[in-house]
N, C-alpha and C positions, 0 to 999 in steps of 0.2 A: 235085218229085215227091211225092204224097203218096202216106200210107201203104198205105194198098189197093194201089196202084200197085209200090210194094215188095215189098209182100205177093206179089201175081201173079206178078213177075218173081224171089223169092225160091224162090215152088214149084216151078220150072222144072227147080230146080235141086239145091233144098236136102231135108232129111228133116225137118227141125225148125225152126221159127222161133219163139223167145223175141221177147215182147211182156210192155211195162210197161204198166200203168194210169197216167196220166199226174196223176190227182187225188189216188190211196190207194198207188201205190208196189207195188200189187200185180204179180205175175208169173204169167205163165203162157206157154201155146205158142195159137196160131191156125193157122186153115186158113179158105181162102173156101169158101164154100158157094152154093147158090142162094139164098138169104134175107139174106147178105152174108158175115158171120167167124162162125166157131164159135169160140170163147174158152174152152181149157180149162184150170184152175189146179190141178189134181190131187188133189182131191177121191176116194178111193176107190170111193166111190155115185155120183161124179158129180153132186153137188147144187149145188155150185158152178159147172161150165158154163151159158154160155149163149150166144146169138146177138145177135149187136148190126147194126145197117143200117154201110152201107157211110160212110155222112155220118159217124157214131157211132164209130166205126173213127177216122177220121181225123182226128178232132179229141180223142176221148181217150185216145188208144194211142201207143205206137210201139215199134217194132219196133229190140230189142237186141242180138240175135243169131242169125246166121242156121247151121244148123249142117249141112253137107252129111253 
């Protein structure tokens, strides 16, 4: 199952999904969007979010923790 596929079957469910960057060890939470994951790391401004393709998602992410 890839991550996206987690992801979907995560919101179903959950309120919160932690996600690793898989290259820098960074953390943050996602959500799918129309455009693919919105990735947010908790930036006060929000300069740090952004959106990544769904391909992008699942080859550099995964998903840590799902939190209902």
């Amino acid at each position: 199952m890839t991550e996206y596929a987690k992801l979907i079957l995560a919101e179903q469910t959950c309120h919160t999904i932690e996600i690793r960057e898989k290259a820098t060890g960074k953390e943050g939470v996602a959500n799918s969007c129309a455009d693919g994951v919105e990735l947010f790391y908790g930036a006060d401004d929000g300069s740090d979010d952004k959106t990544v393709s769904i391909e992008v998602f699942n080859s550099a992410f995964e998903i840590v923790a799902m939190i209902k």
